[in-house]
PQR file of N, CA, C, O and H, with PARSE charges and radii, in Angstrom:
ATOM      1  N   UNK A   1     107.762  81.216 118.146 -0.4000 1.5000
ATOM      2  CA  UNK A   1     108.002  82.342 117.262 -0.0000 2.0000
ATOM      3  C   UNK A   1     107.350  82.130 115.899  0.5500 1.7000
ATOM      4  O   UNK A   1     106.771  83.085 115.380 -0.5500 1.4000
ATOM      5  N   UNK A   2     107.414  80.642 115.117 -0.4000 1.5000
ATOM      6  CA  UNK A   2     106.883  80.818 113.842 -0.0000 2.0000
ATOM      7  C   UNK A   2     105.169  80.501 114.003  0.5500 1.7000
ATOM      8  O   UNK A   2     104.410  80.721 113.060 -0.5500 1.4000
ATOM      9  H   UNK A   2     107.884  79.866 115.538  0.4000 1.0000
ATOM     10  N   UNK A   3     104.700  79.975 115.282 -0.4000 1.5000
ATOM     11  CA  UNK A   3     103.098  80.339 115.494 -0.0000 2.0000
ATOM     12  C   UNK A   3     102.861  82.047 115.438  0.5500 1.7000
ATOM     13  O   UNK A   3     102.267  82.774 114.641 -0.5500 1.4000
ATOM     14  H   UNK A   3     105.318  79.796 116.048  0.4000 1.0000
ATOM     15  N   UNK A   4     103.503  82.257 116.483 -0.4000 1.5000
ATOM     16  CA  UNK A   4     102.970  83.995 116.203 -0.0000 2.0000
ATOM     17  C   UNK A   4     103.124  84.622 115.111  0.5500 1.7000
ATOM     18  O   UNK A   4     102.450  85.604 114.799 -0.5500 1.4000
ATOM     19  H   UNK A   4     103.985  81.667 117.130  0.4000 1.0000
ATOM     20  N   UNK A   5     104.158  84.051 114.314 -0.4000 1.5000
ATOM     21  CA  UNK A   5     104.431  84.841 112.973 -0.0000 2.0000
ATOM     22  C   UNK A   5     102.958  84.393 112.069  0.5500 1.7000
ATOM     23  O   UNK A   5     102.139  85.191 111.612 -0.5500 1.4000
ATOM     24  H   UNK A   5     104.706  83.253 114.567  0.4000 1.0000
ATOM     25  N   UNK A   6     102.914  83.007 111.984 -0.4000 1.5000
ATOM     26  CA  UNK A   6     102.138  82.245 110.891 -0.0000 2.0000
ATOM     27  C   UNK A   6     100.252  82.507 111.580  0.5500 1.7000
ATOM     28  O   UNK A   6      99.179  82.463 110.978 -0.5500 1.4000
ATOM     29  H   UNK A   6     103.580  82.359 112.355  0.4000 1.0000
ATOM     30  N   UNK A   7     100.564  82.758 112.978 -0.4000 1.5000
ATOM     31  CA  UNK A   7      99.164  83.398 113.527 -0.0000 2.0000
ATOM     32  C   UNK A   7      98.909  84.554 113.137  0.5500 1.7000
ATOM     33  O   UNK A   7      97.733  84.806 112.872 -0.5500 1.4000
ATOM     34  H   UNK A   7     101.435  82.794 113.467  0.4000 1.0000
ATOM     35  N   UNK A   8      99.998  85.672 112.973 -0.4000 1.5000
ATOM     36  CA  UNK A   8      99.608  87.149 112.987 -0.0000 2.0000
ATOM     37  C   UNK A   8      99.653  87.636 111.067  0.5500 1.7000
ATOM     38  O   UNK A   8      99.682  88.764 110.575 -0.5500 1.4000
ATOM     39  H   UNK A   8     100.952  85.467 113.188  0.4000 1.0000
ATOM     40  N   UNK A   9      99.646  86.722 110.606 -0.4000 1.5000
ATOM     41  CA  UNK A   9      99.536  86.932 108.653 -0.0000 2.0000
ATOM     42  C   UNK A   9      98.125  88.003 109.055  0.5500 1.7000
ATOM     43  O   UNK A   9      97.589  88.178 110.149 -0.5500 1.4000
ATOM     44  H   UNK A   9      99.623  85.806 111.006  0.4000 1.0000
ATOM     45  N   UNK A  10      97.801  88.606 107.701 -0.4000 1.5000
ATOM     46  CA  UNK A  10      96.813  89.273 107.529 -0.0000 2.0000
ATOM     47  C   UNK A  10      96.591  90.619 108.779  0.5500 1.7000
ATOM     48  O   UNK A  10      96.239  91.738 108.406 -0.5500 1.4000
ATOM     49  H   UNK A  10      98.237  88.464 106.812  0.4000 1.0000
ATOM     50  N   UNK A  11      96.756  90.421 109.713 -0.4000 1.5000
ATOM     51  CA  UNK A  11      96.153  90.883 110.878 -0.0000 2.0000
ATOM     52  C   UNK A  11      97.272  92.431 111.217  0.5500 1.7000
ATOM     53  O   UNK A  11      98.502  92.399 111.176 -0.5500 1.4000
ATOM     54  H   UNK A  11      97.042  89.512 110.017  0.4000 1.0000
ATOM     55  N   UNK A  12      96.634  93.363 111.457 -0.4000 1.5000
ATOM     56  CA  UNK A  12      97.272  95.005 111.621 -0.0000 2.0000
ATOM     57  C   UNK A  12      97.674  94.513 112.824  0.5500 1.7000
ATOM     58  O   UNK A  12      96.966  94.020 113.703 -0.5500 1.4000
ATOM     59  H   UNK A  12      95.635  93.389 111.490  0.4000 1.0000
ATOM     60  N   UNK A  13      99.092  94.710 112.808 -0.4000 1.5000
ATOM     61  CA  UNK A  13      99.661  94.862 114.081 -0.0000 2.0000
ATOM     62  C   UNK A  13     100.668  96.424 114.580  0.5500 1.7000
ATOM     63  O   UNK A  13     101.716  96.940 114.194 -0.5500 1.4000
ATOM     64  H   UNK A  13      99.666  95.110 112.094  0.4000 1.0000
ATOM     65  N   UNK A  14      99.769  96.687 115.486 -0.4000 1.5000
ATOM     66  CA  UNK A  14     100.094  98.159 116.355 -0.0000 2.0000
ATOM     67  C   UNK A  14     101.622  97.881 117.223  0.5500 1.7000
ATOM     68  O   UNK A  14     101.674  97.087 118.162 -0.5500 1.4000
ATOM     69  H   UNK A  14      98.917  96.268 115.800  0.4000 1.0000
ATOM     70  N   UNK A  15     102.826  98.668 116.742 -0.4000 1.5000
ATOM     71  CA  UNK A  15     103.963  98.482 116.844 -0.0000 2.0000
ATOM     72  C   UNK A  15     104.593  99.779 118.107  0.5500 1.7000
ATOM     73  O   UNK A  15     104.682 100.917 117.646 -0.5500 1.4000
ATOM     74  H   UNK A  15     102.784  99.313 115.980  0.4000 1.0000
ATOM     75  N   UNK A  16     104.884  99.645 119.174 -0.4000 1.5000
ATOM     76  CA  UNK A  16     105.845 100.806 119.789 -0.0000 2.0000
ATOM     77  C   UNK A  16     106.820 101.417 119.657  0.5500 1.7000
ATOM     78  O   UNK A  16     107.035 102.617 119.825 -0.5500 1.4000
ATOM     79  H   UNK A  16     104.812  98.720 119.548  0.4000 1.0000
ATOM     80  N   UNK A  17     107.692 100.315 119.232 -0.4000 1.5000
ATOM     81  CA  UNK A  17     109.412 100.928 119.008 -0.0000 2.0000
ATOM     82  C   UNK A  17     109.788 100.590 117.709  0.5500 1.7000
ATOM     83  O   UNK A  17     109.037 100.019 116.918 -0.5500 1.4000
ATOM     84  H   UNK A  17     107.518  99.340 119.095  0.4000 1.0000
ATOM     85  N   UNK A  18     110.935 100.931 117.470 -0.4000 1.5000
ATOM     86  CA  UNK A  18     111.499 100.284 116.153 -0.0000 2.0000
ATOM     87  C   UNK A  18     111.849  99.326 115.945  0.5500 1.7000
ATOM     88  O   UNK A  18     112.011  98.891 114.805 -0.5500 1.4000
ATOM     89  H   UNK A  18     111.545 101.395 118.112  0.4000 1.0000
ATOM     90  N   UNK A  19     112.137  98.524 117.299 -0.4000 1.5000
ATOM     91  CA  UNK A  19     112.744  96.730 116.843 -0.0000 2.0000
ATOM     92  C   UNK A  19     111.673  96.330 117.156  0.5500 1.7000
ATOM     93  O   UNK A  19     111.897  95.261 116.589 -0.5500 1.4000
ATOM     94  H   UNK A  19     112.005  98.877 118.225  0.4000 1.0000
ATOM     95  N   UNK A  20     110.601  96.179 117.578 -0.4000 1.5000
ATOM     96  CA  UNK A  20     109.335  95.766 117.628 -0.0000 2.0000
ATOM     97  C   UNK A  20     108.406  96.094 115.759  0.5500 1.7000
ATOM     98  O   UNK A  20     107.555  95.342 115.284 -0.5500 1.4000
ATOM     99  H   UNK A  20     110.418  97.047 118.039  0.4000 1.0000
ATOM    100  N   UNK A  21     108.840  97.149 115.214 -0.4000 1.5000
ATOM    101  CA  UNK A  21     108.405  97.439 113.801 -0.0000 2.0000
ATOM    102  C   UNK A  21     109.528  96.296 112.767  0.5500 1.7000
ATOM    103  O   UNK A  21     109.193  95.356 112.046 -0.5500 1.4000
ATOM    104  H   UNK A  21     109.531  97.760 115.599  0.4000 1.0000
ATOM    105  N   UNK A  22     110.602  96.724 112.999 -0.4000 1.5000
ATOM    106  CA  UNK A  22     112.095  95.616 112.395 -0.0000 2.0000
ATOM    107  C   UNK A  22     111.564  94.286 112.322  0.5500 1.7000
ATOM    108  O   UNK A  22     111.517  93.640 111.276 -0.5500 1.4000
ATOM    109  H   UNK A  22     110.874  97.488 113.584  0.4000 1.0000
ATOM    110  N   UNK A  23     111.027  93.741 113.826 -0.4000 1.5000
ATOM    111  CA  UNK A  23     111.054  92.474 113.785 -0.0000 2.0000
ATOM    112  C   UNK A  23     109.935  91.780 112.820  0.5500 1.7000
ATOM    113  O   UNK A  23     110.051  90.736 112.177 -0.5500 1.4000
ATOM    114  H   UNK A  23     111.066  94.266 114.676  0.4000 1.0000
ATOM    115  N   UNK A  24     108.664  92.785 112.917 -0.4000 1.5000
ATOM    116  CA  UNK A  24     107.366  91.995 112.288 -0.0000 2.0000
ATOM    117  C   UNK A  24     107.725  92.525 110.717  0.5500 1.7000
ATOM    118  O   UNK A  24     107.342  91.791 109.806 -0.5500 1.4000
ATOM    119  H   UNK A  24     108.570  93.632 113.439  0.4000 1.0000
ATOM    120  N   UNK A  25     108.311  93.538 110.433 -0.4000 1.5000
ATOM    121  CA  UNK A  25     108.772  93.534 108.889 -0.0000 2.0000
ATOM    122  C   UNK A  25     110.135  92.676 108.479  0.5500 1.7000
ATOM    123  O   UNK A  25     110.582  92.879 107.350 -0.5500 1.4000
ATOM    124  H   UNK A  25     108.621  94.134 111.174  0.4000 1.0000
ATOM    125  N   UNK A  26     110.715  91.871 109.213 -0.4000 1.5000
ATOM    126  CA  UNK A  26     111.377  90.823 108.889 -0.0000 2.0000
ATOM    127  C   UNK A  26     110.612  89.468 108.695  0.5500 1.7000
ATOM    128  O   UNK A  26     110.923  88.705 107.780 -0.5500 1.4000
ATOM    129  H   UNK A  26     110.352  91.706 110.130  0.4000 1.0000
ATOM    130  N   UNK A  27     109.705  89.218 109.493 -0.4000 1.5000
ATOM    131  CA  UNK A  27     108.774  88.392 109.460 -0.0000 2.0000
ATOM    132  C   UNK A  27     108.577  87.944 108.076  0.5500 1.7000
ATOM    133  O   UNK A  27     108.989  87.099 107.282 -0.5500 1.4000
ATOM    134  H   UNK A  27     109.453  89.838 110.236  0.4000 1.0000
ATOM    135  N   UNK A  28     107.371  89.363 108.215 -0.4000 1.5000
ATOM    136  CA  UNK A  28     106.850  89.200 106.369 -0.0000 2.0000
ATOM    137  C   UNK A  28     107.430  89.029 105.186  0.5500 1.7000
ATOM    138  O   UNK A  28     106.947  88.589 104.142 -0.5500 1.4000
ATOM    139  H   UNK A  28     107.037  90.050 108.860  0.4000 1.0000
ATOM    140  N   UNK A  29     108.906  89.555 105.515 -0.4000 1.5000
ATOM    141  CA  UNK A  29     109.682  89.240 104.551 -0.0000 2.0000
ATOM    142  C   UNK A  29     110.122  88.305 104.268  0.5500 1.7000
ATOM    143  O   UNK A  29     110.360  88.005 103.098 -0.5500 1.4000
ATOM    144  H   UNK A  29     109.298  89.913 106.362  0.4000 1.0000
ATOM    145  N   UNK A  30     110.452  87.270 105.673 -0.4000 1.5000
ATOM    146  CA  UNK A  30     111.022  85.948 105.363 -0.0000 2.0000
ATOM    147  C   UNK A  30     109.896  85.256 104.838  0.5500 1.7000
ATOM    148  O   UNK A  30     110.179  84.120 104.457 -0.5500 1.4000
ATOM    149  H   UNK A  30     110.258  87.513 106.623  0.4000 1.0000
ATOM    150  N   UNK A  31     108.656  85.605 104.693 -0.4000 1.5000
ATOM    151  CA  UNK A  31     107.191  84.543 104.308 -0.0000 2.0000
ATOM    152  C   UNK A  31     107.284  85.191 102.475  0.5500 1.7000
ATOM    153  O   UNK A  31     107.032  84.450 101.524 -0.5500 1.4000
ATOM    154  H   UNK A  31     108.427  86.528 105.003  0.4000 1.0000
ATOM    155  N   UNK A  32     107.664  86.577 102.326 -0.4000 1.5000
ATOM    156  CA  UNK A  32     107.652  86.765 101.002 -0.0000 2.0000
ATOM    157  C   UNK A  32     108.605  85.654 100.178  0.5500 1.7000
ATOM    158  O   UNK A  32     108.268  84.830  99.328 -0.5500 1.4000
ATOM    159  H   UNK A  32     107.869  87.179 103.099  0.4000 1.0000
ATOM    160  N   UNK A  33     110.140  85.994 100.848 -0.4000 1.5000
ATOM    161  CA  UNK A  33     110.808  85.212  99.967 -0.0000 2.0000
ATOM    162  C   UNK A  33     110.370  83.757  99.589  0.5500 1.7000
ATOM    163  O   UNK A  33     110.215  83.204  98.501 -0.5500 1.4000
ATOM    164  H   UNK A  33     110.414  86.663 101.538  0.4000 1.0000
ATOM    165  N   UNK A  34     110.215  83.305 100.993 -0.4000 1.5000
ATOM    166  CA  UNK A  34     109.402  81.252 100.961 -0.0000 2.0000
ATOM    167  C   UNK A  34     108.662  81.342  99.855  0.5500 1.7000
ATOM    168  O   UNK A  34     108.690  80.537  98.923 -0.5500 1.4000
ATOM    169  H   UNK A  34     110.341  83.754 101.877  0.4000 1.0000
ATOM    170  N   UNK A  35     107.680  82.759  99.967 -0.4000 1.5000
ATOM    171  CA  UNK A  35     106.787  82.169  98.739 -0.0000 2.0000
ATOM    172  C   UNK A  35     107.412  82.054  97.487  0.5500 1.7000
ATOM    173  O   UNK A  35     107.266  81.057  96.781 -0.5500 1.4000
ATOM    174  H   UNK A  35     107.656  83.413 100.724  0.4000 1.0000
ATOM    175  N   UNK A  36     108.433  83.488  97.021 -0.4000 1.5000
ATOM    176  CA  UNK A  36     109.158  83.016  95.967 -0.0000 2.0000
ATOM    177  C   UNK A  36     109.961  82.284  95.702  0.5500 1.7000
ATOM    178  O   UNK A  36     110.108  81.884  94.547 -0.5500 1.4000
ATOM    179  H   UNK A  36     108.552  84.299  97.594  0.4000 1.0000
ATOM    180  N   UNK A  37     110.689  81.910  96.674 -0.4000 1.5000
ATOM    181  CA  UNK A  37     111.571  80.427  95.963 -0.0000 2.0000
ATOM    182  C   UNK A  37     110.927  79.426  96.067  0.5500 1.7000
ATOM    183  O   UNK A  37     111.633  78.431  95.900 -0.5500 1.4000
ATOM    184  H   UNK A  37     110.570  82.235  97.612  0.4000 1.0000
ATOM    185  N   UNK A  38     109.264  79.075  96.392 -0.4000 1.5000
ATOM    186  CA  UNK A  38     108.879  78.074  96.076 -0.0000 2.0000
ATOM    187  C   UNK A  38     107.856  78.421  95.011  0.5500 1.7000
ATOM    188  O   UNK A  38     107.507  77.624  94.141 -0.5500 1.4000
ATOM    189  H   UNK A  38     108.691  79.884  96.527  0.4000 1.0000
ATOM    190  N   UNK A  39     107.390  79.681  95.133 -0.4000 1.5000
ATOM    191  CA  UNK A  39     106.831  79.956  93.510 -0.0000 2.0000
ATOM    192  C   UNK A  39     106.974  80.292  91.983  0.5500 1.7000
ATOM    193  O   UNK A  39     106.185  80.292  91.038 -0.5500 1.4000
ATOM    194  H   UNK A  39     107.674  80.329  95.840  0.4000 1.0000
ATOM    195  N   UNK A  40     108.477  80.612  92.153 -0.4000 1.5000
ATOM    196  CA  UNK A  40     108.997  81.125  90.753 -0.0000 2.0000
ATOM    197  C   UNK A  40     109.495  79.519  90.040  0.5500 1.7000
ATOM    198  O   UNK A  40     108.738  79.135  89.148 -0.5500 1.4000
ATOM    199  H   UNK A  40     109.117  80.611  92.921  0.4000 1.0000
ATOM    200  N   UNK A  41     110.326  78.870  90.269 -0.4000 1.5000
ATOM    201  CA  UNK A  41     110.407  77.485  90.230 -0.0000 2.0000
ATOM    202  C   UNK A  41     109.438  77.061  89.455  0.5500 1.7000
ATOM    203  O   UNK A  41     109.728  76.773  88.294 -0.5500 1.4000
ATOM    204  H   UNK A  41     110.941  79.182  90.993  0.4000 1.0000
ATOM    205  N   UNK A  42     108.074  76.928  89.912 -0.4000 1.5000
ATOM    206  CA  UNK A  42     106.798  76.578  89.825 -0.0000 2.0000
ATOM    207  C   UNK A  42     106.286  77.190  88.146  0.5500 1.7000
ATOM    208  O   UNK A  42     105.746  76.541  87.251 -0.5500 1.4000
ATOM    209  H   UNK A  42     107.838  77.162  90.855  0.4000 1.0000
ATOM    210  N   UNK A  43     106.529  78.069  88.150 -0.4000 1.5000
ATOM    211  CA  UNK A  43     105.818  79.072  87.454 -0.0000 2.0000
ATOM    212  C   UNK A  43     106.940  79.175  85.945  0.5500 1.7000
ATOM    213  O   UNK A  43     106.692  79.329  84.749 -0.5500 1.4000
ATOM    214  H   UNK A  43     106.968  78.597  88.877  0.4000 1.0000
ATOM    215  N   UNK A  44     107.925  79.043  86.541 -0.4000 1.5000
ATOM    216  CA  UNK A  44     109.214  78.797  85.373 -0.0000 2.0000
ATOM    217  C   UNK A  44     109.098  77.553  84.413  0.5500 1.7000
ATOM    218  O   UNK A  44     109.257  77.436  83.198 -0.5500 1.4000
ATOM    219  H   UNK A  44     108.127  78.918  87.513  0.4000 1.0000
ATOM    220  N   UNK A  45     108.641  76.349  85.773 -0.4000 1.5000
ATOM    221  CA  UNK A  45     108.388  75.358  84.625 -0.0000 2.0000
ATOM    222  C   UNK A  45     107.038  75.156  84.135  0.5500 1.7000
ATOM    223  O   UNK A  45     106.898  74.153  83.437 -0.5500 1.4000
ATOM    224  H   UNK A  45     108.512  76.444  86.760  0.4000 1.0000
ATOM    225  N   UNK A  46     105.907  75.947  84.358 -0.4000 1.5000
ATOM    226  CA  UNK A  46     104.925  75.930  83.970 -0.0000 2.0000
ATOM    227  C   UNK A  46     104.864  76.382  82.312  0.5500 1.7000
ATOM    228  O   UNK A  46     104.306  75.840  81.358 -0.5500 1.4000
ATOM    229  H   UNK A  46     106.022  76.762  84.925  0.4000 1.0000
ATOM    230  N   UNK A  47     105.849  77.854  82.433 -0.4000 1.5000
ATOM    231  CA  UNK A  47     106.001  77.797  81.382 -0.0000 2.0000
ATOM    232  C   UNK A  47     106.911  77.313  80.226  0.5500 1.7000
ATOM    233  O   UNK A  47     106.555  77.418  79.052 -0.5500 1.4000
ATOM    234  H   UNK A  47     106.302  78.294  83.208  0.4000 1.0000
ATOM    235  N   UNK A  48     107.837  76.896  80.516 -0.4000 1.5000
ATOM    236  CA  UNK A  48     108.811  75.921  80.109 -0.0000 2.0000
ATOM    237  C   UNK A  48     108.061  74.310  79.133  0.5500 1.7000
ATOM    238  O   UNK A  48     108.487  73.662  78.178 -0.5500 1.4000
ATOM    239  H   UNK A  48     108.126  76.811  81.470  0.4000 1.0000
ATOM    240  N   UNK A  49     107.103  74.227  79.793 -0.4000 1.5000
ATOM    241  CA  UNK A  49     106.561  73.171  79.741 -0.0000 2.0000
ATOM    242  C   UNK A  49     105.615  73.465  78.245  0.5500 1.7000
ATOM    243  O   UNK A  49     105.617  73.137  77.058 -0.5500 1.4000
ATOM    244  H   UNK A  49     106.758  74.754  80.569  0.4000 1.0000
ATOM    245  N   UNK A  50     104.760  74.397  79.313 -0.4000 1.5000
ATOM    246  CA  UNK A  50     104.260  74.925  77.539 -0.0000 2.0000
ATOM    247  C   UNK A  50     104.783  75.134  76.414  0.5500 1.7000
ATOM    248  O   UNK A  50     104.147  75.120  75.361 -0.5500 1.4000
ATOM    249  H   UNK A  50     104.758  74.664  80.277  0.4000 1.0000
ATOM    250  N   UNK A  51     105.781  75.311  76.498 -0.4000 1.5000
ATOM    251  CA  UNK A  51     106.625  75.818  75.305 -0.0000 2.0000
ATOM    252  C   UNK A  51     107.369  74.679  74.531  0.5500 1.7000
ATOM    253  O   UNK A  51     107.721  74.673  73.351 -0.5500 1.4000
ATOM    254  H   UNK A  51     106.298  75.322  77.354  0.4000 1.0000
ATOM    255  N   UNK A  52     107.527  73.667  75.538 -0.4000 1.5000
ATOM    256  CA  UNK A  52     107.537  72.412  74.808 -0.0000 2.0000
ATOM    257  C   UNK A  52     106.660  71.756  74.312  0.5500 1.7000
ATOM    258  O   UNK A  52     106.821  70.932  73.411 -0.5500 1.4000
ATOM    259  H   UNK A  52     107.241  73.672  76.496  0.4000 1.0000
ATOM    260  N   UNK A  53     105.638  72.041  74.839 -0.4000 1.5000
ATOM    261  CA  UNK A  53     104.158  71.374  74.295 -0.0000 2.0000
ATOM    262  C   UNK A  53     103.918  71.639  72.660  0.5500 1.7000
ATOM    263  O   UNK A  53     103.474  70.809  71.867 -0.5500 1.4000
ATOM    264  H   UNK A  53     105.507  72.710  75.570  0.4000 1.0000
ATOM    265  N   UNK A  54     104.314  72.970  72.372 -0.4000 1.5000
ATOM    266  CA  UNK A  54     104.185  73.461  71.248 -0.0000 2.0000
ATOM    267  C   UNK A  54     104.861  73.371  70.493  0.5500 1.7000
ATOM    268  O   UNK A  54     104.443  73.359  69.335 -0.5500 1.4000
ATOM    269  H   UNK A  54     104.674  73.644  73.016  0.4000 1.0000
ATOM    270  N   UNK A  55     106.486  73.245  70.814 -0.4000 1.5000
ATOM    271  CA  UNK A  55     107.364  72.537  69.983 -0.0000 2.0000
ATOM    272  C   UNK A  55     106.728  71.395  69.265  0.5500 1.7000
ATOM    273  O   UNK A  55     106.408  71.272  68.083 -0.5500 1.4000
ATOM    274  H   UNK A  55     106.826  73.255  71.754  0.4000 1.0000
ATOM    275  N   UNK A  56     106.624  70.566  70.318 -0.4000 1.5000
ATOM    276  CA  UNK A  56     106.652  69.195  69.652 -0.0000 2.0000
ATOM    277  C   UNK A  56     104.984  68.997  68.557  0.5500 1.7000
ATOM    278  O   UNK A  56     104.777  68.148  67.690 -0.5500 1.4000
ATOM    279  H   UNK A  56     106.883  70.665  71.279  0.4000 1.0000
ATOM    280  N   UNK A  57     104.308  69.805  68.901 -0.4000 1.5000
ATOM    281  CA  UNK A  57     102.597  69.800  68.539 -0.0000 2.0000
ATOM    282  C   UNK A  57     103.143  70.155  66.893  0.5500 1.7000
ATOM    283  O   UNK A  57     102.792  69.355  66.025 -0.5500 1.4000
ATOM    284  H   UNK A  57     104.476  70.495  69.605  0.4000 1.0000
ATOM    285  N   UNK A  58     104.222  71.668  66.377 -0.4000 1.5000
ATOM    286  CA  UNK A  58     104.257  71.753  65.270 -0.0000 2.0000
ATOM    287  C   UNK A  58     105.358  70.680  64.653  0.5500 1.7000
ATOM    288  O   UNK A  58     105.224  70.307  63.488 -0.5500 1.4000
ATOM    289  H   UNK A  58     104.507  72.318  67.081  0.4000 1.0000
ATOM    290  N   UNK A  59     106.006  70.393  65.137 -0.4000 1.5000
ATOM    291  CA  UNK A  59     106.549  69.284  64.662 -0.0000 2.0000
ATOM    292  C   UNK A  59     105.984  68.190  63.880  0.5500 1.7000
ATOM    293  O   UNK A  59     106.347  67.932  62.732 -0.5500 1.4000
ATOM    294  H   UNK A  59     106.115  70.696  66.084  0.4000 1.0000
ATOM    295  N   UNK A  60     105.169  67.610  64.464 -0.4000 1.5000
ATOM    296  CA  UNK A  60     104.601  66.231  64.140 -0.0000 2.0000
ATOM    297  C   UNK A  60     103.367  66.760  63.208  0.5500 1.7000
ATOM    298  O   UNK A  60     102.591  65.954  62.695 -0.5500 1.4000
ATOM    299  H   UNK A  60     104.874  67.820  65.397  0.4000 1.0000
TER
END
């Protein structure tokens, strides 16, 4: 199941029914969230970081 999911990224997929549409828009969704809870994290302390950088730069 997560080959076909992680195979079928990018790619138009032609759907018949509605749990056949349900299932591949659950898919994508569970790959959206992954990306955000491993990208906001990321991106939080990116800037976090900067902002300490600058603290301490006018400081001294």
């Amino acid at each position: 199941m997560v080959e076909q999911s992680l195979g079928s990224i990018g790619q138009i997929k032609e759907v018949f029914t509605l749990v056949d549409f349900y299932q591949y828009i659950k898919g994508v969704e569970y790959l959206i969230c992954v990306a955000f809870f491993i990208g906001f994290p990321m991106f939080y302390r990116y800037l976090h970081h900067k902002e300490q950088q600058t603290k301490t730069q006018t400081h001294h």
